[in-house]
Backbone as ProteinMPNN parsed JSONL, in Angstrom:
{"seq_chain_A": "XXXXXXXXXXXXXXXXXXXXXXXXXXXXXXXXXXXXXXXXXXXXXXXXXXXXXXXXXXXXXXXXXXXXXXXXXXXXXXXXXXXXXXXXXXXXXXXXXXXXXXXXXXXXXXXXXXXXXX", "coords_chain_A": {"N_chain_A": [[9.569, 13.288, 12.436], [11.871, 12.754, 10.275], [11.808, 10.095, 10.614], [9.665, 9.34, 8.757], [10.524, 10.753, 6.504], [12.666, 8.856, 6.191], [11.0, 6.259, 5.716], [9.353, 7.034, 3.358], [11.233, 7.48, 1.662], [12.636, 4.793, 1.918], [10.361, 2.92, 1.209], [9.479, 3.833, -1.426], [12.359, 3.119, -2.739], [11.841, 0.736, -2.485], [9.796, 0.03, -4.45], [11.315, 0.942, -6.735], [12.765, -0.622, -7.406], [11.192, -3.206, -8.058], [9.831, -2.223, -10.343], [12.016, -1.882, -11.496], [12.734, -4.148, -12.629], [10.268, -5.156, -14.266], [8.602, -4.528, -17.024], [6.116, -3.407, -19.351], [4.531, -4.665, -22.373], [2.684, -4.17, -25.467], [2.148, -7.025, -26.126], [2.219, -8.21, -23.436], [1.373, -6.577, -21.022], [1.807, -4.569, -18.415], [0.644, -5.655, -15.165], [-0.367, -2.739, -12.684], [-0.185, -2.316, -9.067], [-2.068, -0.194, -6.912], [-2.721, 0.613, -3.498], [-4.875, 1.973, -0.93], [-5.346, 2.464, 2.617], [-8.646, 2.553, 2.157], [-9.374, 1.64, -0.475], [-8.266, 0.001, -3.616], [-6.423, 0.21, -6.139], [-5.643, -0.845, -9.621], [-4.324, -1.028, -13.116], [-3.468, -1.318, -16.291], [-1.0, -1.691, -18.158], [1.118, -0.36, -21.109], [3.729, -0.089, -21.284], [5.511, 0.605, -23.803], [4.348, 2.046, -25.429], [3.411, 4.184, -23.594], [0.393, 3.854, -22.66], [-2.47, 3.133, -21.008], [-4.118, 0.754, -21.003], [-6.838, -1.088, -19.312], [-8.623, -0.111, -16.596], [-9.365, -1.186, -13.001], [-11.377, -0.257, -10.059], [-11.529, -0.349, -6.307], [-12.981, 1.795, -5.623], [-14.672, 3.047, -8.207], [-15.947, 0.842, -8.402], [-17.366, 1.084, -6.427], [-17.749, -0.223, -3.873], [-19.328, -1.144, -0.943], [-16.77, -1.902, 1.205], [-13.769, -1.361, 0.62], [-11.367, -1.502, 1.022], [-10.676, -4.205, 1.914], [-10.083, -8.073, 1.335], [-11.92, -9.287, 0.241], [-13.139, -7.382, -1.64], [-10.479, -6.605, -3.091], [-10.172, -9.048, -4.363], [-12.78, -9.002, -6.235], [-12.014, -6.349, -6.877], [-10.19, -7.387, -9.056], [-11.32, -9.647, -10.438], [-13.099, -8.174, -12.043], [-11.098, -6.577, -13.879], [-9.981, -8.747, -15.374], [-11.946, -9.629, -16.515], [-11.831, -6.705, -18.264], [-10.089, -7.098, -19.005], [-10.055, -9.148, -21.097], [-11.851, -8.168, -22.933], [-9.766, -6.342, -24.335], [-8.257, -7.77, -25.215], [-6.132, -9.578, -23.812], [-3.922, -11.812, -22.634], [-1.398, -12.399, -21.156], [0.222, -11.384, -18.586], [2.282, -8.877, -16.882], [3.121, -8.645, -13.703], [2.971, -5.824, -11.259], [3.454, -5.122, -8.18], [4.402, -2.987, -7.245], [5.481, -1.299, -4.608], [4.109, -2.912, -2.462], [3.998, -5.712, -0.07], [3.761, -9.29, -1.34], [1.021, -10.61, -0.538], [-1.845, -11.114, 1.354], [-3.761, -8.251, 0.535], [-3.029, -7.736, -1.737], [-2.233, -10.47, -3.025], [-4.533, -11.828, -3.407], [-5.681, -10.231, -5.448], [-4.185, -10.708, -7.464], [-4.641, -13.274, -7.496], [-7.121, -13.33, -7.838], [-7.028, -12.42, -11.075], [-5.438, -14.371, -11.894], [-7.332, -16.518, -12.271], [-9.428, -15.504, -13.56], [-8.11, -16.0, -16.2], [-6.271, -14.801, -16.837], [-2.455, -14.879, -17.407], [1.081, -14.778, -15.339]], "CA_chain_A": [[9.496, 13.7, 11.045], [12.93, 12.325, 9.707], [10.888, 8.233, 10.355], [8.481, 9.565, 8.035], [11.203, 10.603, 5.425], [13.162, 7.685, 5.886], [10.265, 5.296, 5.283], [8.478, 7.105, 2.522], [12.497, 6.73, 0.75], [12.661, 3.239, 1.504], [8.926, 2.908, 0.353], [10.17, 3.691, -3.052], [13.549, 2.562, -3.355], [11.409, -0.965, -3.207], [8.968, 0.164, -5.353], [12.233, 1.332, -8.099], [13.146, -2.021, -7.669], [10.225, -3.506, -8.631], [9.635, -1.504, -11.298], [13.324, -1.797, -12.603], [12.625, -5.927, -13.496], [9.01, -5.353, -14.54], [8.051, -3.835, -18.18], [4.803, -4.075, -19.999], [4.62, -4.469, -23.518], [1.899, -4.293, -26.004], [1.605, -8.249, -26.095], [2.357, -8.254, -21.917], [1.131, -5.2, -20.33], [2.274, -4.318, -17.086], [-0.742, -4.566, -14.237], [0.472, -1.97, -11.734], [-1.183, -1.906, -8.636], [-1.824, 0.835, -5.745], [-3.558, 0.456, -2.191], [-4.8, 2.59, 0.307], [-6.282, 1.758, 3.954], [-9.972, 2.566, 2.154], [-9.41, 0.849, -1.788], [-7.494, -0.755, -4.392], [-6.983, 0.471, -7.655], [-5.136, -1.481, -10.523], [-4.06, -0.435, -13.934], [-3.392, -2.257, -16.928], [-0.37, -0.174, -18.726], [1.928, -0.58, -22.006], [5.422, 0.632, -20.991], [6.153, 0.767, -24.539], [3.589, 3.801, -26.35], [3.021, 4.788, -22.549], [-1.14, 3.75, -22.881], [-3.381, 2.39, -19.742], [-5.011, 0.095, -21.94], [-7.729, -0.885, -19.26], [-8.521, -0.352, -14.831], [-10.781, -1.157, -12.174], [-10.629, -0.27, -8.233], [-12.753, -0.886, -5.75], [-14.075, 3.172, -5.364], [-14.968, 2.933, -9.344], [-16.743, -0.29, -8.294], [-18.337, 1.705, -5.638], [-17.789, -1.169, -3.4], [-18.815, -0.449, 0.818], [-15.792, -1.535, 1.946], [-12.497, -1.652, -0.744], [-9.843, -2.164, 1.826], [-10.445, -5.685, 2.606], [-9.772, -9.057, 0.304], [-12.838, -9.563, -0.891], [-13.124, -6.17, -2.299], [-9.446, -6.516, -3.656], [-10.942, -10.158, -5.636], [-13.678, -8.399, -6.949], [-11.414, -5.336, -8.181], [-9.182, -8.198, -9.935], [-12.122, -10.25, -11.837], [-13.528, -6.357, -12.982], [-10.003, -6.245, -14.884], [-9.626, -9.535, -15.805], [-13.157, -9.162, -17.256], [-11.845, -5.859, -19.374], [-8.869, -7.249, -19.818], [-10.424, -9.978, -22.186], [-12.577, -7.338, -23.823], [-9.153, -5.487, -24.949], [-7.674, -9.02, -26.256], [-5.032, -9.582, -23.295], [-3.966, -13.064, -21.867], [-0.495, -12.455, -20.742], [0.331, -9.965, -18.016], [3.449, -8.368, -15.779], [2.339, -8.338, -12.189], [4.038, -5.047, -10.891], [3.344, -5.355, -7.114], [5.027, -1.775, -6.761], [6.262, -1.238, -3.043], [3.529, -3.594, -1.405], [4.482, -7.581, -0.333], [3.047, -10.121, -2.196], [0.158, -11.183, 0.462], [-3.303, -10.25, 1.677], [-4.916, -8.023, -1.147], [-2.294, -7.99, -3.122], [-1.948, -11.619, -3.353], [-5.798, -11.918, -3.531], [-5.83, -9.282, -6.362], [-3.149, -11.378, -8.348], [-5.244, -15.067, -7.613], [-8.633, -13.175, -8.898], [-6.504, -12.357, -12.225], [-5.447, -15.7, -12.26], [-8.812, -17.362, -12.075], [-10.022, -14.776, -14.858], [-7.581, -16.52, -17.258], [-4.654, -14.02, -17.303], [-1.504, -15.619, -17.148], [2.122, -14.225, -15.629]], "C_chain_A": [[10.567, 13.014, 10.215], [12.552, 10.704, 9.794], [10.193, 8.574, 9.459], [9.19, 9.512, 6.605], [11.676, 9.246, 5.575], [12.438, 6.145, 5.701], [9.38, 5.651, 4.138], [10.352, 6.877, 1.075], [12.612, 5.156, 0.572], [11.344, 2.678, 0.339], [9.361, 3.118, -1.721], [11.437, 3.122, -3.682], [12.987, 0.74, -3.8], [10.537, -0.92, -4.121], [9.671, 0.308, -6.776], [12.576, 0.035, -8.283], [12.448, -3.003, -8.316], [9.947, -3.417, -9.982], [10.689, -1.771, -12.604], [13.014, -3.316, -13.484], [11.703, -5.889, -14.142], [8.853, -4.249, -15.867], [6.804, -4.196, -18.98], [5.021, -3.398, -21.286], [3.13, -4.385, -24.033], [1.517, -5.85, -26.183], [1.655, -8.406, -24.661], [2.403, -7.238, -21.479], [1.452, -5.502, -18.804], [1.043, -4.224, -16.325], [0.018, -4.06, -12.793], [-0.702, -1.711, -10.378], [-1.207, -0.825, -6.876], [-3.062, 0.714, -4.931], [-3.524, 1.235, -1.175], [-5.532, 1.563, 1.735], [-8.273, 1.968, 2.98], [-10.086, 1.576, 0.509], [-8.089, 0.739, -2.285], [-7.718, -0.168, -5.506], [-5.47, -0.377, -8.375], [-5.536, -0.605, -12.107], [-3.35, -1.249, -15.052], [-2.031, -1.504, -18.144], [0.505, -0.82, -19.398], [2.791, 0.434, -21.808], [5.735, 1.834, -22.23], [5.333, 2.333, -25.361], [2.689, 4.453, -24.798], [1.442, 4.912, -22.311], [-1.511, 3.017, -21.612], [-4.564, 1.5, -20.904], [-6.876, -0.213, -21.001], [-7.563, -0.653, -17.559], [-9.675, -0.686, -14.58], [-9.938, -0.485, -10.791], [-12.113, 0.015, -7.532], [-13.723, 0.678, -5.494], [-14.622, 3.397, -7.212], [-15.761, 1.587, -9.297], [-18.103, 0.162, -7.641], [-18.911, 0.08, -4.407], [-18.064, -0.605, -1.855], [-17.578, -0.467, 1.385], [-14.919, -2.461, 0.461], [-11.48, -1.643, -0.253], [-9.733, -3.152, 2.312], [-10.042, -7.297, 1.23], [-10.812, -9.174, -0.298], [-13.37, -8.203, -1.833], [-11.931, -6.313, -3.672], [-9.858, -7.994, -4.943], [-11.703, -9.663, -6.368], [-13.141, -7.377, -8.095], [-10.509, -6.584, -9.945], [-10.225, -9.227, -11.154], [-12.881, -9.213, -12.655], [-12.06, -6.587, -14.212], [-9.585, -7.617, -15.137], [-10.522, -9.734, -16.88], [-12.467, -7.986, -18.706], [-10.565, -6.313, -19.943], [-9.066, -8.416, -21.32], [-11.199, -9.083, -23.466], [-11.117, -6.655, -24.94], [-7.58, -6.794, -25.787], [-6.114, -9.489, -25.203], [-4.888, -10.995, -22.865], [-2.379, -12.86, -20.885], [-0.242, -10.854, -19.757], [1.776, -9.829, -17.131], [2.853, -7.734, -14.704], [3.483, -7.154, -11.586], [3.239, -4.561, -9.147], [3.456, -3.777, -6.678], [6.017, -1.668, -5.063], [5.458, -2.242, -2.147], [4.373, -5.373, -1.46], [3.311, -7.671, -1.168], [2.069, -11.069, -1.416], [-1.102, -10.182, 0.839], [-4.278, -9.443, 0.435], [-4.247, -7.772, -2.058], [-2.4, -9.37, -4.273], [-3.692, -11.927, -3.573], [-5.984, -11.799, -4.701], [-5.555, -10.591, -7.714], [-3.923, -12.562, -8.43], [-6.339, -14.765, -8.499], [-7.771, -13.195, -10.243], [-5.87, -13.889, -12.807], [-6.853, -16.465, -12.989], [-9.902, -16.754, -13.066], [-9.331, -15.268, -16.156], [-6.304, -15.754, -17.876], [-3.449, -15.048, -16.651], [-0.218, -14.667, -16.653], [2.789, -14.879, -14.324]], "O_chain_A": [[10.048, 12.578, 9.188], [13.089, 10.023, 8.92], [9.841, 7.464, 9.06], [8.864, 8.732, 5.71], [10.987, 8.398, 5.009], [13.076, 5.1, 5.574], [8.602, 4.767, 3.781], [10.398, 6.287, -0.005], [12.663, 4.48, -0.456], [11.382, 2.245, -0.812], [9.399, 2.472, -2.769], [11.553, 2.745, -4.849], [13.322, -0.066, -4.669], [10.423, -1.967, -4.758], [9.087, -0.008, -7.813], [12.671, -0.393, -9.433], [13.041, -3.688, -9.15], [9.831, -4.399, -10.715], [10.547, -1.85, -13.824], [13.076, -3.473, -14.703], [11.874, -6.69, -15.06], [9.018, -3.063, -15.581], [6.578, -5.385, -19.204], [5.433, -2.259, -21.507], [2.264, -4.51, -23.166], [0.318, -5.954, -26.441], [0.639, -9.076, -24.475], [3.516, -6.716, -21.43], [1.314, -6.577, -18.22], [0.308, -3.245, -16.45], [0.732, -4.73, -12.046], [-1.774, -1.122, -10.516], [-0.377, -0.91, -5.971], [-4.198, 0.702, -5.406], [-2.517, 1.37, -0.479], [-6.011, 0.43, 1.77], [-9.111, 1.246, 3.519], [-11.018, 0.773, 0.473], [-7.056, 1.148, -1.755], [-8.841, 0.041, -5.965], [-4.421, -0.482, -7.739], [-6.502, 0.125, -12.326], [-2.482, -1.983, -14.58], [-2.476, -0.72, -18.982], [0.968, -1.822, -18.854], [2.63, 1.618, -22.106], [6.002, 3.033, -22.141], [5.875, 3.384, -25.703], [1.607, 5.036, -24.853], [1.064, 5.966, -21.798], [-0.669, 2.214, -21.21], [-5.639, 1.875, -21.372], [-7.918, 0.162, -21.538], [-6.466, -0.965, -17.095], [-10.697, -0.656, -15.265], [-8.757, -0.281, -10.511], [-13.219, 0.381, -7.929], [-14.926, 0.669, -5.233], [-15.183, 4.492, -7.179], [-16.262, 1.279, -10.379], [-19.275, -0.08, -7.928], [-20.025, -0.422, -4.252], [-17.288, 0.238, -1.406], [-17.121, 0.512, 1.977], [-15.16, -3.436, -0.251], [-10.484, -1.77, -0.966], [-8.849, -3.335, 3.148], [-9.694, -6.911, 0.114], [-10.738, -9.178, -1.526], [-14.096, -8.429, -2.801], [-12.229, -6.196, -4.861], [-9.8, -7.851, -6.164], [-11.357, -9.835, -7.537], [-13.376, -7.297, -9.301], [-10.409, -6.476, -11.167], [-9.955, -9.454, -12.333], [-13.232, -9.423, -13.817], [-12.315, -6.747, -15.405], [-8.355, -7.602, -15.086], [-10.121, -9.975, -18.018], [-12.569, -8.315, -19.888], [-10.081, -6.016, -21.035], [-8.339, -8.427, -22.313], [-11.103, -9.33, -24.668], [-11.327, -6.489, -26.141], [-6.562, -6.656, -26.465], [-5.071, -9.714, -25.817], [-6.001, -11.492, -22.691], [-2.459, -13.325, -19.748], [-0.443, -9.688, -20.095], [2.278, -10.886, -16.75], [2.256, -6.658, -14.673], [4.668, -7.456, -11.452], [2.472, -3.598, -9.135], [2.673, -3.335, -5.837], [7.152, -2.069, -4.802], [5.991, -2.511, -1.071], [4.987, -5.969, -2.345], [2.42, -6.916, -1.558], [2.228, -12.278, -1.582], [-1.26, -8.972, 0.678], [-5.166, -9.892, -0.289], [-4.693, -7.571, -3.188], [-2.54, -9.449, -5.494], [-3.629, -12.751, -4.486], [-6.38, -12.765, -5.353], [-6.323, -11.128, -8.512], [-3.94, -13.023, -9.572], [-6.648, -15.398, -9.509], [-7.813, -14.354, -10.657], [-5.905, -14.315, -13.961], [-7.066, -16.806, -14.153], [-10.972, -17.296, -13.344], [-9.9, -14.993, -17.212], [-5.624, -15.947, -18.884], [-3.553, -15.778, -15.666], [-0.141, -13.654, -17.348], [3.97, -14.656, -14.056]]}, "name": "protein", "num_of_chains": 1, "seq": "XXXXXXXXXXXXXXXXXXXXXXXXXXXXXXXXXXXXXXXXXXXXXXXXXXXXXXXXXXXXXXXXXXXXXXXXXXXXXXXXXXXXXXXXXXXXXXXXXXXXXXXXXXXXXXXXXXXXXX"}
């Protein structure tokens, strides 16, 4: 039980860290994103008047399987998609506590390849 605390603390102390460098504005919104073993969800969020401007994730996709990369690409051209609808080009990639690989890094290439920049 005390491995469990001491990795759901670490788990966040990298996630505060993260967080601490990373702000989203109304011209550069913050995309924040959270992963379980079954989906992906992403979130498109202005720091500054505290608004989710737009999301996707792969159980709002209604995807079979949303814990693998090509799920996690798919969630990322969904919100690269609304993100053009809501006039965005510039974004703050906020990783949260995960590395920067597998469907993270997937996530982040689809948003690329949709024309967001960060």
């Amino acid at each position: 039980m005390n491995r469990l605390k001491t990795l759901a603390k670490r788990r966040k102390v990298r996630a505060f860290r993260v967080r601490n460098r990373v702000r989203g504005t109304d011209l550069r919104p913050r995309v924040s994103v959270y992963r379980t073993n079954l989906h992906i969800y992403v979130q498109m969020i202005d720091d500054e008047s505290g608004r989710t401007l737009c999301e996707a994730s792969s159980l709002a996709m209604k995807l079979p399987q949303g814990g693998n990369v090509e799920a996690a690409t798919k969630v990322g051209d969904e919100l690269g998609r609304k993100a053009k609808d809501v006039n965005v080009e510039r974004i703050a990639f906020d990783r949260g506590s995960y590395r920067y690989h597998g469907r993270v890094k997937a996530l982040a290439d689809a948003l690329r390849s949709a024309g967001l920049k960060f």
